[in-house]
N, C-alpha and C positions, 0 to 999 in steps of 0.2 A: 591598776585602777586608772582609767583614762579620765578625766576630767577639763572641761572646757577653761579658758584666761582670756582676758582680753574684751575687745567689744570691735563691733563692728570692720573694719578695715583687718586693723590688729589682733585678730580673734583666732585660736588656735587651741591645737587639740593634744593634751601632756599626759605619757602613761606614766603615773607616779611610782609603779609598780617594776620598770625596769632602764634605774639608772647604769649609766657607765660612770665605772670608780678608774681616778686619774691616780690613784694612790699606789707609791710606790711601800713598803711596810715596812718600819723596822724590824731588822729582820736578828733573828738571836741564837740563831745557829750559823751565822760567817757567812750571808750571802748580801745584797744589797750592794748599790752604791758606795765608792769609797771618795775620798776628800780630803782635801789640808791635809793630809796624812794622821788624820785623827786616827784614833784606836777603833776597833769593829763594836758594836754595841756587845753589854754583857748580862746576864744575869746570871744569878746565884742561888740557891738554896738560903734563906734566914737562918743563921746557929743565935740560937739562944741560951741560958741554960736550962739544958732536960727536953731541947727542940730542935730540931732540924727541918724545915720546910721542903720535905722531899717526900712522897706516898712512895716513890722506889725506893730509898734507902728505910720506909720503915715508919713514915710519919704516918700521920688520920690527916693529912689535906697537904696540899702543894702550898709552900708560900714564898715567892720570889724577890730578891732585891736590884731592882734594875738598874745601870749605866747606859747612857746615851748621849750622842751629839745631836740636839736635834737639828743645826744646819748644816747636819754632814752626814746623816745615820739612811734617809730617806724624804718622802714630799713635808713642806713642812713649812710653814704660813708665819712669816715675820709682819712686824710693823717697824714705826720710826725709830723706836727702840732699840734698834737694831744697831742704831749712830749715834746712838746720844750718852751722857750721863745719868740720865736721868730714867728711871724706869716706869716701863710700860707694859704691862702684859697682853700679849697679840689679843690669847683670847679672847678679852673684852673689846677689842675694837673689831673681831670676826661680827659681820651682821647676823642677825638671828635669819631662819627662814630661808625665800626661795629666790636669788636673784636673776634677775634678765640677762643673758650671758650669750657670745658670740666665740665661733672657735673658727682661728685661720689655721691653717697649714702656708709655712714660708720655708726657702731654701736660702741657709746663710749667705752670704757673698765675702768673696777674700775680701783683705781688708784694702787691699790694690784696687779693685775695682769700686768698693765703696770708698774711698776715696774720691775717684773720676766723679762721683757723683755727690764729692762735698759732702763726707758722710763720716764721722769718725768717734774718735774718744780721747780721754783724757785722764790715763795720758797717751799718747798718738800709739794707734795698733800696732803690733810686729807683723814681720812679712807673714807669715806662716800664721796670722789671726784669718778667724771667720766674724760674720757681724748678720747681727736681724739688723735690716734697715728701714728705714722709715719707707724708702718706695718700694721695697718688698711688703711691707706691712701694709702700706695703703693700695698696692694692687691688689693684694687677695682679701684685704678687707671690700674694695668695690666690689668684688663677684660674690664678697657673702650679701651684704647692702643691697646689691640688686635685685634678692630674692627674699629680704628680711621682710619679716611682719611689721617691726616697724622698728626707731632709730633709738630706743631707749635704754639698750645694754648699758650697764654702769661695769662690766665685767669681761675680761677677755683673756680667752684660754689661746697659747699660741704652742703650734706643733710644729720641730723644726723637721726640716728633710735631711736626709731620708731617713725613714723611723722602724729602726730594727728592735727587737723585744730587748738587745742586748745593753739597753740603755737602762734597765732596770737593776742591771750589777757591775755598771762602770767603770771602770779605775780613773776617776781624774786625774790620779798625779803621773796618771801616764799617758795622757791623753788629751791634749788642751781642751775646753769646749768653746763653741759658742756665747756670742753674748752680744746685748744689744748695742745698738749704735748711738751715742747724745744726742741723735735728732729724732730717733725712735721714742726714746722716752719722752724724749718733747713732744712729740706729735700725741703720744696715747695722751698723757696731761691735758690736750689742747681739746682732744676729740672727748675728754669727759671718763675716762676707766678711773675707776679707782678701787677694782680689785682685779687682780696684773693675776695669770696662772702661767707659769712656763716648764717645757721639763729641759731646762738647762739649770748646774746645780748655780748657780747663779745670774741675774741680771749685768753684771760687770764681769769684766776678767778675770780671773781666780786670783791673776798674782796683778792687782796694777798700782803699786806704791798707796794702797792706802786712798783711794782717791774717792770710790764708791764711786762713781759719777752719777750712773745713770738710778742709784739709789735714792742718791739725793733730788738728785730731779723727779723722779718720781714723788718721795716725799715732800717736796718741796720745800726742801734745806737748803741750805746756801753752802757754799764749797767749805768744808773744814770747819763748818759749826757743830757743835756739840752737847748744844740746848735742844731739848724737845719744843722748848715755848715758840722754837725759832720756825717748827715747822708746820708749814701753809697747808696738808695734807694726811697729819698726823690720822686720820682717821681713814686713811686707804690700807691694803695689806698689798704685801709679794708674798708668791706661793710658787717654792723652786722645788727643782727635783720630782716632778711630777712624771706621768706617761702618758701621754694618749692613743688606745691602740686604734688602731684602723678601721677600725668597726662603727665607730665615732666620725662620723660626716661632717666637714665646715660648714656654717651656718648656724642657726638659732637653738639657743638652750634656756632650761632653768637651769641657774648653778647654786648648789647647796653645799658648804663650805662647812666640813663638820671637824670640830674639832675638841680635844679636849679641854675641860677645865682645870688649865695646869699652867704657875706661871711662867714666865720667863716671855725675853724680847721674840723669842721663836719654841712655837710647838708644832709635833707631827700632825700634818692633819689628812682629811680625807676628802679631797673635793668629791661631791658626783654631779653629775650632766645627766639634763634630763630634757634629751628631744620636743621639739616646738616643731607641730606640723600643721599645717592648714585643714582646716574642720571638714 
C-alpha cells in the first residue's frame, strides 16, 4: 500500500506493504548469535499434573516455557535501564508508530588509525580493536543528506562493512566485534538520534572494565553513575544485534520499532525499514 508523507519540498512516496525486517530472531533450536557466553535460548514443553505441553508427545495443544538472554539471544532494543538501579522497562519508552529514519553503511577503522584521527574510547582500544568513527559516520552520513527529503530523522540505523549473512549466528567470544568510538556517540547526541540501530552485539567493547562509555554518552549519564534520575536522555533506545541485508539502500526510511510488551531494561525486538522515495 503506497501512500503519500510529507508536504511540499519533503514530500515522498512509502509502500507500507513491503518493509525490510533488521531482526535477527531468537532462535530455539541452537542457532543465532552467541555472547558473554551466555547459554543458547531454551524452551520446554509445560509438566503439570495430568499435562504436558507437547501435541507430539500426546497433548490437545503445544504449551511452551521459555529462557532467554535478551542482550545476548538476538536484536533487541535497551534503554537507560540498562546502567542504572533503578528500573525501566524499554518497552514503554519504544515510541509508538512510524519514525523518520536514515540508514549509513560505514567501514570500522583500526583503533591505530582512529586514533591518528583523535578518535577513541574509554578505556583506550587494543591494537587489534576496530571502531565506527565519528568521520566515518559523518562522511556517509553527508552522501545520505545530500539526497535526504529532508533533516528531520530522530533515528539511525548503521551497517558496518563488510556485511556477510554470517552475522546473523556469530560467535562473539570468538570473535571481537566492532564498536563505536566516544566521539561517535558524541556526534549522534549532537546531530539530534535518539533511537541508535546497530548490528553490532553492542555499542562499546564487549570486554571494557565496566566502563559502558559510549552507552552512557548516549544516555546521557555521567561516567559511573547509577541513577536513572541522573539521565539527560532517558527516553532514547539502542537497538543491538541487528542485520541489514543489502537489499536495504543508505538513505531515507520510516522506522517502525516493534516490540513486545514484556518488561525488563532490554527486550527482543523487531525494527522494520520502510523506503522514503520521491513522489
Amino acid at each position: 500500500m503506497k501512500v503519500r508523507v510529507g508536504a511540499g519540498a519533503a514530500e515522498a512516496v512509502v509502500d507500507l506493504a513491503c518493509p525490510v525486517s533488521l531482526a535477527i530472531a531468537v532462535d530455539f533450536t541452537g542457532g543465532g548469535p552467541r555472547l558473554f557466553g551466555a547459554p543458547p535460548p531454551a524452551a520446554r514443553a509445560l509438566a503439570v499434573d495430568g499435562f504436558t505441553g507437547s501435541v507430539s508427545a500426546g497433548a490437545s495443544c503445544n504449551c511452551s516455557t521459555y529462557a532467554f538472554t535478551p542482550h545476548c539471544d538476538g536484536t533487541h532494543t535497551e534503554c537507560a535501564a540498562h546502567l542504572t538501579e533503578e528500573a525501566l522497562d524499554a518497552y514503554r519508552v519504544v515510541p509508538p508508530g512510524l519514525l523518520r529514519a536514515q540508514l549509513v553503511s560505514v567501514t570500522p577503522e583500526s583503533a591505530a588509525t582512529a586514533a591518528a584521527a583523535s578518535e577513541g574510547s574509554d578505556p583506550v582500544p587494543r591494537a587489534g580493536d576496530r571502531l565506527v568513527t565519528r568521520r566515518a559516520l559523518a562522511a556517509g552520513l553527508a552522501e545520505v543528506d545530500a539526497h535526504a527529503l529532508d533533516a528531520a530523522a530522530r533515528a539511525l540505523v548503521i551497517r558496518t562493512l563488510p556485511n556477510p549473512a554470517a552475522k546473523r549466528a556469530r560467535d562473539y567470544g570468538a570473535e571481537l566485534a566492532p564498536y563505536l568510538s566516544r566521539e561517535a556517540a558524541g556526534w549522534l547526541v549532537e546531530r539530534g538520534i535518539e533511537h541508535l540501530i546497530v548490528d553490532l552485539p553492542s555499542i562499546d567493547r564487549i570486554q571494557d572494565e565496566g566502563r559502558l562509555t559510549c552507552h552512557r554518552i548516549f544516555f546521557g549519564l555521567p561516567p559511573a553513575a547509577r541513577s536513572l534520575g541522573l539521565a539527560t536522555r532517558a527516553h532514547c533506545t539502542v537497538t543491538e544485534l541487528a542485520f541489514v541485508p543489502d537489499e536495504a539502500l543508505d538513505g531515507d526510511y520510516l522506522l517502525e520499532l516493534q516490540v513486545p510488551a514484556l518488561g525488563g531494561d532490554a527486550v527482543p525486538s523487531r525494527p522494520l525499514l520502510y523506503r522514503l522515495a520521491p513522489p
